[in-house]
C-alpha positions in Angstrom: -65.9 73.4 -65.0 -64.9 71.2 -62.2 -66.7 70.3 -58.8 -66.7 72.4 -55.8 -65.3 71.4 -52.1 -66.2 72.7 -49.3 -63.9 72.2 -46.5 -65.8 72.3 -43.0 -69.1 71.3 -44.6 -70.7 70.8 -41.1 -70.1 73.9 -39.9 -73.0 76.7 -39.4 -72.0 78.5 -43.3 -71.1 75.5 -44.7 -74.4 73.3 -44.1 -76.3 76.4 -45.8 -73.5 76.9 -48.0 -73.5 73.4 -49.3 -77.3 73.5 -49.6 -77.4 76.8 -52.0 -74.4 75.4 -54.3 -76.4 72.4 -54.7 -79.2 74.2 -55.4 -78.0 75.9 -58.1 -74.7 73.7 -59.4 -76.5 70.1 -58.7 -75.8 67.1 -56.2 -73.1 66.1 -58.1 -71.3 68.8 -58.8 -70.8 69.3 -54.6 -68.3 67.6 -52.3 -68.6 68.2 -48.9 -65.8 67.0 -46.2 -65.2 67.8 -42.7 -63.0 66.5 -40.0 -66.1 65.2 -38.1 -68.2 61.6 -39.5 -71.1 62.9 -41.2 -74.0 64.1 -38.9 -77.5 62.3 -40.1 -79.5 64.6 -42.1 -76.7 67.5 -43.4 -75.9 67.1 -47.1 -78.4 64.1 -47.9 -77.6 63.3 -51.6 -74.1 65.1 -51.7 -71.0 63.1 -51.1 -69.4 63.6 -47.9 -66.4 62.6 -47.4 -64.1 62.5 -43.6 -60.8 64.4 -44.0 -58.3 66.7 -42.4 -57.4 70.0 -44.1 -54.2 69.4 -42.4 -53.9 66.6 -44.1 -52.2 67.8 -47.5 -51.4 64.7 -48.9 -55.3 63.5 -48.5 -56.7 67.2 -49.7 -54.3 66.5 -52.7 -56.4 63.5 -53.3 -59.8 64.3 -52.8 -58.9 67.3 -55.1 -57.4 65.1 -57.7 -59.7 62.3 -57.6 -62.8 64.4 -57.7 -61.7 67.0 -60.6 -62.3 69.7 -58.0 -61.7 73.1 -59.8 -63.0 75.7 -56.7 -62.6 75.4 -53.3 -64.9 76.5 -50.0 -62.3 76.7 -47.2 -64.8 77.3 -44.2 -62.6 75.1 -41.5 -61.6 77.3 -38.8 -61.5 77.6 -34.5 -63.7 80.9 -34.3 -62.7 83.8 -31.8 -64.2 82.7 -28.1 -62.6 79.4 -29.0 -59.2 79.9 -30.4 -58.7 81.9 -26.9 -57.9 78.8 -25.1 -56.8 76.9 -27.9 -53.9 79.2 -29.4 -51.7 76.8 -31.1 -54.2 74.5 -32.7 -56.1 77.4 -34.0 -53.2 79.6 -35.5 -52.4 75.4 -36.9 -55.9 75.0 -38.0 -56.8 78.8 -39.6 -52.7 78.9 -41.2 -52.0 76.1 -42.0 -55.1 74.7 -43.9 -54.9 77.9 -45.5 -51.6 77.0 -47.0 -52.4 73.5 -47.9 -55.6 75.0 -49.8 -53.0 78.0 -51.4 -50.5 75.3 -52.8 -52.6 73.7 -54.3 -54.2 76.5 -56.4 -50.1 77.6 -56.9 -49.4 74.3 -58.5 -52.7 74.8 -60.9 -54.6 71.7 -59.2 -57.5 74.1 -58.2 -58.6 77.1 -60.4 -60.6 79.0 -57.6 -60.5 80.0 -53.9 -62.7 81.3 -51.1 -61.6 81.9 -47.9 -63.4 83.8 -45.2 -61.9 86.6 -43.3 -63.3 88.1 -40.5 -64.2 91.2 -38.9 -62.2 90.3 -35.9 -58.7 91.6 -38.1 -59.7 94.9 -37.0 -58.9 95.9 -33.4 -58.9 98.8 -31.0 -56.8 101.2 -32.9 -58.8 100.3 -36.2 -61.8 103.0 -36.5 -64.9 102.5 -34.5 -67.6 103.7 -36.6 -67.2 103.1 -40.4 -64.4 100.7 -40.4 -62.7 101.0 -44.2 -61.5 98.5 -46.4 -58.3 99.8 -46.5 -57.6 100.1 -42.3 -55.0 100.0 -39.5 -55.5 96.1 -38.5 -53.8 95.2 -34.9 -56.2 92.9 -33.9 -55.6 91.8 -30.2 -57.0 88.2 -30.4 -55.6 84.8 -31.8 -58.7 84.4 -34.4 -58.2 87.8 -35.6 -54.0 88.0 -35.6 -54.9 84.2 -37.6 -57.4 86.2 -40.0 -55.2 89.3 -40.4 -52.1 86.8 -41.7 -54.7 84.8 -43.5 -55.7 88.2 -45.8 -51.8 88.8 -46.4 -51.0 85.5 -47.5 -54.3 85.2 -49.5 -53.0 88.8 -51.0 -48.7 87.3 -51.2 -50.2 83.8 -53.6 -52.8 86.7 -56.0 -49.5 88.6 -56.7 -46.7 86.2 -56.5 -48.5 83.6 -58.1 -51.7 84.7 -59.8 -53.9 82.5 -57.3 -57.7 83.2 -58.0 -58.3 83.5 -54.1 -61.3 85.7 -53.1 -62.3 86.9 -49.7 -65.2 88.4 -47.5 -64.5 89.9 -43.8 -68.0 88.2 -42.3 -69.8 90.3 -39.7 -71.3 88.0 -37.2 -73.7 85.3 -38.7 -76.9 84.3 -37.4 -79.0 81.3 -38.4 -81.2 78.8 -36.4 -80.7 76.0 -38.8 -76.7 74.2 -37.0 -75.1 74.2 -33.4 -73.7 77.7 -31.9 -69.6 77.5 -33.2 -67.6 79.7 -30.5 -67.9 83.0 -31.6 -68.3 86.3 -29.4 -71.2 86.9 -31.4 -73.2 83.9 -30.5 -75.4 85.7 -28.0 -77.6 87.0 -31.0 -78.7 84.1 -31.7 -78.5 82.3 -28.2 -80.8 85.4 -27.2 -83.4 83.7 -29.7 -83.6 80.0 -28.5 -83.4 81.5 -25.0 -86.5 84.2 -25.4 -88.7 81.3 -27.3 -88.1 78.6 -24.7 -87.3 80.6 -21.2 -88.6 84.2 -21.8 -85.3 85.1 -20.5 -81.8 85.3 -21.5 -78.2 86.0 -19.7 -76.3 88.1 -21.8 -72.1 88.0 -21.9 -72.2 91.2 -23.7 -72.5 94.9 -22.4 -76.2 96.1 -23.5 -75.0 98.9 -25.4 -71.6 97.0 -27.6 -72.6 97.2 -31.1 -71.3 95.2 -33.6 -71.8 94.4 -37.5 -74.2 91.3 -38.0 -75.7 89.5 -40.9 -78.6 87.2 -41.3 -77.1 83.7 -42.9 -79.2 84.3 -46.6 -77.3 87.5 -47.1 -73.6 86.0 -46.1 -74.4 82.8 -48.7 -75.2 85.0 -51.0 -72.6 87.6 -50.7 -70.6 84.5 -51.1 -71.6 82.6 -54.5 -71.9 86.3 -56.1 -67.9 87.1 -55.1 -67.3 83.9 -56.3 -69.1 84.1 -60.0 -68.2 87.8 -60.6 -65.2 88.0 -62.6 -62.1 88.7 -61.5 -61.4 91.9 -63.5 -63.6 93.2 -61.7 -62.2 93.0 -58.3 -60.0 95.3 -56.8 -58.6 93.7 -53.6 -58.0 90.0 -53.3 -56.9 90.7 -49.3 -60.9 90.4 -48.0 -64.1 92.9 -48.9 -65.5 94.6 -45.9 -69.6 93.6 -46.3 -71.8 94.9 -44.2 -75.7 94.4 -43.3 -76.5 95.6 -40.0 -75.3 96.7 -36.4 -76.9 96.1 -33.1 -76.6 96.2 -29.5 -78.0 93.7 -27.5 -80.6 96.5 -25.9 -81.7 96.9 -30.0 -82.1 92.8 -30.5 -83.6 92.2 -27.1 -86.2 95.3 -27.4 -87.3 93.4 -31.3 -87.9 90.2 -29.9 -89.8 92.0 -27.0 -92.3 93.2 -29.8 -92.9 89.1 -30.7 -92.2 87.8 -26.8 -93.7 90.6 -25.1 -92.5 88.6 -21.6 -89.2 88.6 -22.8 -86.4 89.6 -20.3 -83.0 90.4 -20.3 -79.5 90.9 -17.9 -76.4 91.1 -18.5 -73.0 89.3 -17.1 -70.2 90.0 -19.3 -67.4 87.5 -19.6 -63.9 87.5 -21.5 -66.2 87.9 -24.7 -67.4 91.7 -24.0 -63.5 92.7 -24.2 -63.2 90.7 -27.6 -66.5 92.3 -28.6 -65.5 95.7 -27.7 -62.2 95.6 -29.4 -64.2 95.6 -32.6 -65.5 97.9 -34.6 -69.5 98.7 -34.4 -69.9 99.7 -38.1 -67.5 98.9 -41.3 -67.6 100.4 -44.7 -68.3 98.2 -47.6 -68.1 100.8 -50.8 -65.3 98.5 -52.5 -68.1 95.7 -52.0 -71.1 97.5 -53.6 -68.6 99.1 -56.3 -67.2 95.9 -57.6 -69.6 93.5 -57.7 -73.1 94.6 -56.7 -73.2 93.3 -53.4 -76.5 94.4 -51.1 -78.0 93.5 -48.2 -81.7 92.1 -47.7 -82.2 91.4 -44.3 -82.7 94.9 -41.6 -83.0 94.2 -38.2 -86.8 93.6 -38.3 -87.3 91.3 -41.3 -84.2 88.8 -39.4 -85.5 89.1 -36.1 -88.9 87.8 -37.6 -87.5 85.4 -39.9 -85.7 83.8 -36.5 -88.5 83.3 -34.3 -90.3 81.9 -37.3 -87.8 79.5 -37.8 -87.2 78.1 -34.7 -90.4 78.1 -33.1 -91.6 75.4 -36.9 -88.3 73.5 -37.3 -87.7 73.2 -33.3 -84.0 73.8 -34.0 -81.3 75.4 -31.9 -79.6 78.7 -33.3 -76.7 79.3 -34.9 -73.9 82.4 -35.3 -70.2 82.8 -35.1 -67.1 84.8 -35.7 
């Protein structure tokens, strides 16, 4: 069948990512590469190998030399980031997107995934019960990135009969790799914060709420998109998923149930305006329909699952879109 890549292997998905595909594919079926030298302890017994999605002529390569038949692309600036960084991330989200699509055009990969976002919606898109099929202006440079990213994805499945699947990630949160840039890093910052300090400064409003998703349920959401088959899909744009949605009142009042010291203000940065430009609920029917998918992780079970983690591995947390 081919090995998988996964592009951006050090990331926050793609250290758990690469983990579960082991688990399940073997060590030598996985290739993990990233633009950063390999960080001691991630992907121990998986080749890892330095490269630059932007690199083409290297990606052609790897993918060649390897026999690489599906491909993880997970290399991306995320939405706080890309703010001050506009040309390298529209570079960076586009153009490794392309470099990935080509390939699968010209038959040298047989599979795709490539992670949409939430952040396509924006303020014109519905609040409450966002659809799959949905007015998308977003009004930020991850999102307008995202938004082309799902068109283009949806231009090589018709044009070219690219195998190119998609899921629009809620925020992510994990304690298990480094915070990436996302607005939706306070619920997880809010963990390491509560656990070490009893305190935490939020840059969101109290009362924002946005779709979230503890890291188990994304990975899995993931590998089963990716082993369904593809007569069964109906959209090769991105699937809405969904899980849960909280404010940071709802998150803070959980942990106060573990941390009973806990406290919590609020100074809202650029961030809140990103946040509040998005919707607080989305509709994932098309998601259940097609291929099964449902959640495992409410409010409770994650909140538990994160202070359980961090207080035995001693590990910062992790979440982004």
């Amino acid at each position: 069948m081919g090995k998988k890549l996964v592009i951006g292997s050090s990331g926050q998905i793609g250290t758990e990512l690469i983990h579960t595909l082991t688990k399940i594919y073997g060590e030598n079926q996985v290739v993990a590469t990233d633009i950063y030298p390999k960080q001691e302890g991630k992907h121990d017994g998986v080749l890892f190998l330095k490269m630059d999605v932007l690199d083409s002529i290297h990606l052609a390569s790897v993918v060649k030399e390897y026999e690489i038949s599906e491909v993880y692309l997970l290399a991306a600036l995320l939405s706080a980031v890309s703010e001050s960084k506009i040309k390298s991330a529209w570079d960076l989200n586009m153009n490794g997107l392309f470099n990935v699509l080509e390939l699968a055009r010209q038959g040298q990969i047989k599979k795709v995934f490539w992670p949409s976002s939430i952040a396509v919606f924006g303020p014109t898109s519905p609040k409450e019960n966002s659809p799959q099929q949905s007015i998308l202006e977003p009004n930020t440079v991850y999102g307008i990135s995202k938004s082309a990213g799902e068109r283009w994805c949806d231009y090589y499945h018709q044009k070219f009969n690219v195998d190119v699947r998609s899921i629009r990630y809620p925020g992510i949160i994990s304690y298990k790799s480094l915070p990436g840039g996302g607005t939706t890093d306070y619920a997880v910052d809010i963990f390491h914060e509560a656990i070490k300090h009893q305190r935490y400064s939020c840059f969101i409003e109290k009362d924002v709420y946005l779709p979230m998703m503890y890291m188990d349920d994304a990975i899995r959401a993931t590998i089963e998109l990716m082993q369904v088959e593809k007569s069964t899909l109906s959209t090769f744009k991105s699937y809405n998923i969904a899980a849960l949605s909280f404010s940071p009142d709802d998150i803070a009042k959980e942990i106060s149930t573990y941390i009973p010291d806990f406290k919590i203000n609020y100074s809202p940065d650029f961030r809140n305006k990103i946040a509040k430009s998005w919707p607080s609920s989305i509709n994932d029917q098309d998601a259940r329909k097609d291929w099964g998918w449902k959640q495992e992780f409410d409010l409770k079970k994650m909140t538990l699952k994160m202070i359980e983690g961090i207080k035995s591995n001693n590990s910062l947390v992790s979440s982004s879109i």
